[in-house]
N, C-alpha and C positions, 0 to 999 in steps of 0.2 A: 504493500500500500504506500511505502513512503520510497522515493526514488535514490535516496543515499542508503538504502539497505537496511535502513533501524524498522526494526517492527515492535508492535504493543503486545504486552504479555497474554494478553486476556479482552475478549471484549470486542476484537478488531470490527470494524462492521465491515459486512460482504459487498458493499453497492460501491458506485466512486463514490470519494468523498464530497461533498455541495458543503464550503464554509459560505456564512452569510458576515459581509460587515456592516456594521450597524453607523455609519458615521462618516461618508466617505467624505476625504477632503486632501487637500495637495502635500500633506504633510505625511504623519505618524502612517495612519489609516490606507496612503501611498504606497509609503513602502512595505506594508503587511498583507499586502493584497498583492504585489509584487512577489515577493518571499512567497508566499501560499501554491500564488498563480506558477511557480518555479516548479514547487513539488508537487504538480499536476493534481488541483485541485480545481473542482468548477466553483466559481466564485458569485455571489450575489453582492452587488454591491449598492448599497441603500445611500439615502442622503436626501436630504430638502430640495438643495440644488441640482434640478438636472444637468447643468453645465459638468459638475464635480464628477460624478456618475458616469455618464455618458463619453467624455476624457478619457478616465481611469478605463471602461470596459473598451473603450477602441483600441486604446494601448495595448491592452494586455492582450487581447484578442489577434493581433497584429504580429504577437510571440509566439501566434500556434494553442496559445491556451484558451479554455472557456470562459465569459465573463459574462454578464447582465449588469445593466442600470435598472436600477426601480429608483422610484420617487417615493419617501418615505419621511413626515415627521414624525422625532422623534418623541415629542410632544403631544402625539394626538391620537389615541389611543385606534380610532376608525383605522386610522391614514396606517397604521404598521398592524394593524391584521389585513388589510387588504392588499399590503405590499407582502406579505406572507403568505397571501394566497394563491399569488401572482408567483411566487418563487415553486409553490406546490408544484402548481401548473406548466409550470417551465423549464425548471430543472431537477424537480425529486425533493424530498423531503433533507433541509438539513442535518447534515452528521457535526457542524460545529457552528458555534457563533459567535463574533468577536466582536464585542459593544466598544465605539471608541468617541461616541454621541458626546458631547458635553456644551451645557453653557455656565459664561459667568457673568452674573450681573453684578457690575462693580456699584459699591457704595454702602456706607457705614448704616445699621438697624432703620433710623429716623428719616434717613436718603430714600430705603429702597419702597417700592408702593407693594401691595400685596401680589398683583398682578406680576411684576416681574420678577417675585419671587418665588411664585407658583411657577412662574414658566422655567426657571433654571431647574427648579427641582425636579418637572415632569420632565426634562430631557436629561437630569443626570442619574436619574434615579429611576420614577415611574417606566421610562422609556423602556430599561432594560427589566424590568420585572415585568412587564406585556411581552416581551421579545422572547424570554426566556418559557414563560407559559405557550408560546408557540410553536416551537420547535420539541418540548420537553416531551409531548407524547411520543412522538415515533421513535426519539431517542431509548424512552423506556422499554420500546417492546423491543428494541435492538442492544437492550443493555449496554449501549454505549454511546458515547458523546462528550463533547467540549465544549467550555460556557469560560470567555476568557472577556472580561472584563476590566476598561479601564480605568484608574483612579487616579489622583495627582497628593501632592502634599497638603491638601486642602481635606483629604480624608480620615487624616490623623490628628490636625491642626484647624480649629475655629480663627482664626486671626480676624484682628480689627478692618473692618470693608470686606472680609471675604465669605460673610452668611451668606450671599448668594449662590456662592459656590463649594461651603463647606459640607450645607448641610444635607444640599442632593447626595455627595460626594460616601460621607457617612454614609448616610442611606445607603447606598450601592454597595458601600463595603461591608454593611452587613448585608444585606443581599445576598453577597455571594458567599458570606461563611452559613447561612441559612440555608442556600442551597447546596454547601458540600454536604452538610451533615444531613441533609434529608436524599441527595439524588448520588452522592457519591460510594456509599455502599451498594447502592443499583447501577453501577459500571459509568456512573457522568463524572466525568473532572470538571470542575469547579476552580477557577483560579481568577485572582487580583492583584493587578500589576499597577503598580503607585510608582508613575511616572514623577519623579523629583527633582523638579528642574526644567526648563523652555526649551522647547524640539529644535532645532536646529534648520532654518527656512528661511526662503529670499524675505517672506511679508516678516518674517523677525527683525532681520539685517535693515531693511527701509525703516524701522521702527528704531532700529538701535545700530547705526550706523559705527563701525570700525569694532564692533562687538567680536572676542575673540570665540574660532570654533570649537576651542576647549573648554569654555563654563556652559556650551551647550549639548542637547541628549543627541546623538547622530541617529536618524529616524533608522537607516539601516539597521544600526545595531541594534536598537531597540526592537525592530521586528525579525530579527536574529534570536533575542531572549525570546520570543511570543511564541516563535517556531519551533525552541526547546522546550516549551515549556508546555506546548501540544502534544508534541509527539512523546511527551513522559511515560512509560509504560505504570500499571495500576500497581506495581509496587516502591512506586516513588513518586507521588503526585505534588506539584509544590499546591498550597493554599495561598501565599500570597508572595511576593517579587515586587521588591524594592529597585531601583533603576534611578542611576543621578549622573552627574558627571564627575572625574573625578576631584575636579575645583570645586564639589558643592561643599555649603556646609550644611552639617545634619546636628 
Protein backbone atom coordinates (compact mmCIF):
# COMPACT_ATOMS: atom_id res chain seq x y z
CA UNK A 1 0.00 0.00 0.00
CA UNK A 2 2.71 2.59 0.70
CA UNK A 3 5.26 2.85 -2.21
CA UNK A 4 8.62 3.17 -0.11
CA UNK A 5 7.87 -0.40 1.08
CA UNK A 6 6.61 0.27 4.90
CA UNK A 7 3.51 -1.58 5.58
CA UNK A 8 0.99 -1.27 8.72
CA UNK A 9 0.85 -4.16 11.02
CA UNK A 10 -2.76 -4.68 11.33
CA UNK A 11 -5.76 -3.04 9.81
CA UNK A 12 -4.24 -2.23 6.35
CA UNK A 13 -7.44 -1.41 4.30
CA UNK A 14 -7.82 -3.48 0.89
CA UNK A 15 -9.33 -0.57 -1.54
CA UNK A 16 -6.77 2.46 -2.63
CA UNK A 17 -6.35 4.63 -0.24
CA UNK A 18 -8.81 8.22 -0.93
CA UNK A 19 -7.05 10.81 1.91
CA UNK A 20 -9.43 13.84 2.03
CA UNK A 21 -7.81 17.54 3.15
CA UNK A 22 -9.91 19.51 4.92
CA UNK A 23 -8.39 23.15 4.37
CA UNK A 24 -6.70 23.46 1.14
CA UNK A 25 -4.50 26.42 0.72
CA UNK A 26 -0.98 27.46 -0.97
CA UNK A 27 0.86 26.64 2.13
CA UNK A 28 1.02 23.63 4.80
CA UNK A 29 -2.01 21.85 3.34
CA UNK A 30 0.21 22.25 -0.35
CA UNK A 31 2.77 20.58 0.48
CA UNK A 32 0.78 17.56 2.39
CA UNK A 33 -1.25 16.84 -0.43
CA UNK A 34 1.97 16.84 -2.46
CA UNK A 35 3.62 14.29 -0.16
CA UNK A 36 0.21 12.16 -0.06
CA UNK A 37 -0.39 12.63 -3.87
CA UNK A 38 3.73 11.06 -4.14
CA UNK A 39 2.64 8.00 -2.20
CA UNK A 40 -0.15 7.32 -4.63
CA UNK A 41 -2.82 8.36 -2.91
CA UNK A 42 -6.27 9.69 -4.46
CA UNK A 43 -6.75 12.85 -2.99
CA UNK A 44 -9.93 15.10 -2.09
CA UNK A 45 -9.07 18.39 -1.79
CA UNK A 46 -11.62 20.76 0.15
CA UNK A 47 -11.51 24.59 0.70
CA UNK A 48 -13.94 27.62 0.51
CA UNK A 49 -12.00 28.89 -2.22
CA UNK A 50 -12.33 27.26 -5.47
CA UNK A 51 -9.35 29.02 -6.88
CA UNK A 52 -7.19 27.14 -3.83
CA UNK A 53 -8.60 23.75 -4.99
CA UNK A 54 -8.86 23.66 -8.32
CA UNK A 55 -4.74 24.82 -8.54
CA UNK A 56 -3.62 22.21 -6.18
CA UNK A 57 -5.95 19.32 -8.02
CA UNK A 58 -4.60 20.42 -11.62
CA UNK A 59 -1.08 20.32 -10.25
CA UNK A 60 -1.04 17.26 -8.98
CA UNK A 61 -3.18 15.71 -11.49
CA UNK A 62 -0.52 16.82 -14.13
CA UNK A 63 2.10 14.37 -11.90
CA UNK A 64 0.01 11.38 -13.08
CA UNK A 65 -1.68 11.27 -9.66
CA UNK A 66 -5.44 11.57 -8.75
CA UNK A 67 -6.86 14.65 -7.36
CA UNK A 68 -10.55 16.42 -6.94
CA UNK A 69 -11.41 20.07 -5.81
CA UNK A 70 -14.61 20.39 -3.87
CA UNK A 71 -15.84 23.53 -2.54
CA UNK A 72 -16.24 23.11 1.08
CA UNK A 73 -16.87 25.45 4.20
CA UNK A 74 -15.51 24.76 6.99
CA UNK A 75 -17.98 26.54 8.97
CA UNK A 76 -21.18 25.29 7.79
CA UNK A 77 -22.15 22.23 8.61
CA UNK A 78 -24.70 21.70 5.03
CA UNK A 79 -21.67 22.84 2.95
CA UNK A 80 -19.20 19.63 4.21
CA UNK A 81 -21.78 16.98 4.28
CA UNK A 82 -22.59 17.70 0.82
CA UNK A 83 -18.94 18.14 -0.12
CA UNK A 84 -18.68 14.56 1.48
CA UNK A 85 -21.12 13.34 -0.46
CA UNK A 86 -19.79 14.42 -3.48
CA UNK A 87 -16.38 12.71 -2.43
CA UNK A 88 -18.61 9.33 -1.93
CA UNK A 89 -19.70 9.75 -5.22
CA UNK A 90 -16.41 10.33 -6.82
CA UNK A 91 -13.80 8.67 -5.44
CA UNK A 92 -14.89 5.91 -2.74
CA UNK A 93 -15.23 6.29 0.70
CA UNK A 94 -12.34 7.98 2.61
CA UNK A 95 -9.50 5.70 4.22
CA UNK A 96 -7.93 9.18 5.84
CA UNK A 97 -8.57 12.62 6.69
CA UNK A 98 -6.26 15.57 7.37
CA UNK A 99 -8.03 18.78 8.97
CA UNK A 100 -5.73 21.75 8.29
CA UNK A 101 -9.02 24.21 8.36
CA UNK A 102 -8.26 27.04 10.77
CA UNK A 103 -9.28 30.66 11.41
CA UNK A 104 -8.03 33.49 13.60
CA UNK A 105 -9.93 36.39 14.63
CA UNK A 106 -7.41 38.78 16.08
CA UNK A 107 -8.56 41.00 19.04
CA UNK A 108 -8.56 41.05 22.94
CA UNK A 109 -12.39 39.55 24.91
CA UNK A 110 -14.20 43.22 24.63
CA UNK A 111 -12.73 43.70 20.77
CA UNK A 112 -14.05 40.47 19.50
CA UNK A 113 -18.24 40.44 18.79
CA UNK A 114 -19.84 37.19 19.21
CA UNK A 115 -20.40 36.41 15.79
CA UNK A 116 -16.75 36.35 14.88
CA UNK A 117 -16.00 34.31 17.50
CA UNK A 118 -18.54 31.80 16.72
CA UNK A 119 -17.10 31.78 13.32
CA UNK A 120 -13.37 30.88 14.25
CA UNK A 121 -14.52 28.21 16.48
CA UNK A 122 -16.80 26.53 13.86
CA UNK A 123 -13.86 26.36 11.43
CA UNK A 124 -11.33 25.37 14.03
CA UNK A 125 -13.10 23.07 15.93
CA UNK A 126 -16.80 22.22 14.94
CA UNK A 127 -15.55 21.92 11.30
CA UNK A 128 -13.41 18.93 12.16
CA UNK A 129 -15.88 17.16 14.59
CA UNK A 130 -18.74 17.12 11.22
CA UNK A 131 -15.75 15.89 9.03
CA UNK A 132 -14.77 13.21 11.30
CA UNK A 133 -18.41 11.93 11.95
CA UNK A 134 -18.23 11.58 8.10
CA UNK A 135 -15.94 9.42 7.16
CA UNK A 136 -15.82 7.50 10.73
CA UNK A 137 -18.52 4.88 9.54
CA UNK A 138 -16.86 3.04 6.61
CA UNK A 139 -13.75 3.44 8.41
CA UNK A 140 -15.30 1.20 11.35
CA UNK A 141 -16.45 -1.44 9.34
CA UNK A 142 -12.91 -1.54 7.80
CA UNK A 143 -11.30 -1.31 11.08
CA UNK A 144 -9.16 1.18 9.95
CA UNK A 145 -8.23 4.62 9.38
CA UNK A 146 -6.46 8.02 9.88
CA UNK A 147 -7.93 11.21 11.50
CA UNK A 148 -4.80 13.70 11.59
CA UNK A 149 -5.47 16.92 12.79
CA UNK A 150 -4.07 20.36 12.85
CA UNK A 151 -3.33 22.42 15.96
CA UNK A 152 -0.98 25.53 16.57
CA UNK A 153 0.42 26.83 19.91
CA UNK A 154 -2.72 28.45 20.48
CA UNK A 155 -3.90 24.92 21.64
CA UNK A 156 -1.86 24.64 24.66
CA UNK A 157 -1.77 28.51 25.38
CA UNK A 158 -4.92 31.09 25.92
CA UNK A 159 -2.61 34.22 25.22
CA UNK A 160 -3.86 37.81 25.52
CA UNK A 161 -5.81 38.65 21.73
CA UNK A 162 -5.71 35.11 20.85
CA UNK A 163 -9.52 33.80 22.39
CA UNK A 164 -10.34 33.72 18.95
CA UNK A 165 -8.16 31.30 18.07
CA UNK A 166 -7.36 29.49 21.21
CA UNK A 167 -10.39 28.37 22.09
CA UNK A 168 -11.51 26.49 18.69
CA UNK A 169 -7.83 25.37 18.94
CA UNK A 170 -8.55 23.46 22.45
CA UNK A 171 -11.49 22.32 21.33
CA UNK A 172 -9.87 20.40 18.50
CA UNK A 173 -7.38 19.12 20.68
CA UNK A 174 -9.48 17.44 22.76
CA UNK A 175 -11.28 16.27 19.87
CA UNK A 176 -8.87 14.39 18.92
CA UNK A 177 -7.70 12.63 22.37
CA UNK A 178 -11.67 11.96 22.57
CA UNK A 179 -11.59 10.37 19.54
CA UNK A 180 -8.25 8.11 20.16
CA UNK A 181 -9.65 6.74 23.16
CA UNK A 182 -13.08 5.91 21.62
CA UNK A 183 -12.02 4.82 17.65
CA UNK A 184 -8.52 3.87 18.29
CA UNK A 185 -8.99 0.49 20.00
CA UNK A 186 -11.24 -0.14 16.77
CA UNK A 187 -8.12 0.07 14.26
CA UNK A 188 -8.44 4.49 13.61
CA UNK A 189 -5.36 6.49 14.58
CA UNK A 190 -6.07 9.53 15.81
CA UNK A 191 -3.26 12.15 15.93
CA UNK A 192 -2.58 16.16 16.65
CA UNK A 193 0.03 17.99 15.36
CA UNK A 194 0.80 21.40 17.13
CA UNK A 195 2.28 23.22 14.51
CA UNK A 196 4.73 25.85 16.74
CA UNK A 197 5.79 28.40 14.80
CA UNK A 198 4.78 30.48 11.17
CA UNK A 199 4.88 28.03 7.89
CA UNK A 200 7.30 29.32 5.86
CA UNK A 201 5.53 31.37 2.58
CA UNK A 202 5.89 34.15 -0.16
CA UNK A 203 2.40 35.88 1.68
CA UNK A 204 4.74 35.54 5.03
CA UNK A 205 7.93 37.04 3.60
CA UNK A 206 5.58 40.23 2.00
CA UNK A 207 4.23 40.45 5.58
CA UNK A 208 7.62 40.32 7.02
CA UNK A 209 10.19 41.36 4.69
CA UNK A 210 14.07 40.00 5.13
CA UNK A 211 12.48 37.57 7.69
CA UNK A 212 15.05 34.66 8.07
CA UNK A 213 14.08 30.89 6.72
CA UNK A 214 15.25 29.47 9.88
CA UNK A 215 12.64 30.89 12.69
CA UNK A 216 10.29 29.44 10.09
CA UNK A 217 8.25 25.76 9.80
CA UNK A 218 9.56 24.44 6.06
CA UNK A 219 5.98 23.25 4.82
CA UNK A 220 7.81 20.26 3.24
CA UNK A 221 9.15 19.18 6.36
CA UNK A 222 6.33 19.58 8.16
CA UNK A 223 4.30 17.32 5.63
CA UNK A 224 7.26 14.80 5.83
CA UNK A 225 6.24 14.50 9.92
CA UNK A 226 2.27 14.07 8.63
CA UNK A 227 3.41 11.39 6.29
CA UNK A 228 5.39 9.43 9.22
CA UNK A 229 3.05 9.93 11.34
CA UNK A 230 0.38 8.19 8.99
CA UNK A 231 2.00 5.53 7.81
CA UNK A 232 2.72 4.44 11.82
CA UNK A 233 1.92 0.81 12.16
CA UNK A 234 -0.98 0.07 15.39
CA UNK A 235 1.88 -0.73 17.49
CA UNK A 236 3.31 2.60 17.80
CA UNK A 237 0.66 5.30 17.14
CA UNK A 238 1.85 8.94 18.12
CA UNK A 239 -1.33 10.83 19.81
CA UNK A 240 0.09 14.09 19.57
CA UNK A 241 3.49 15.96 17.51
CA UNK A 242 4.82 18.83 18.56
CA UNK A 243 6.62 20.72 15.38
CA UNK A 244 8.62 24.32 15.66
CA UNK A 245 11.77 25.55 14.26
CA UNK A 246 14.79 25.18 15.70
CA UNK A 247 15.16 29.06 16.73
CA UNK A 248 11.74 28.68 18.41
CA UNK A 249 11.37 29.33 21.91
CA UNK A 250 9.12 27.00 23.97
Amino acid sequence: MFPDGARIEAGEPMEPEVTVILGVGPGLSAAVAERFAAAGHALALLSRSARHHRALAATIRTRGATAQGYDCDAADPASIAAAFARIRNTLGHPTGLIYTAGSYMPGGILELDGQRFETAWRVNCLGAFLAAREVLPAMLQRECGRLLFTGATASRRGSAGFAGLAVGKFGLRALAQSLAHEFGPRGIHVAHCVIDGQIDSPALHERQPGRAAATCLNPHAVAEAYWQVYRQPPSAWTLELDLRPHLERF
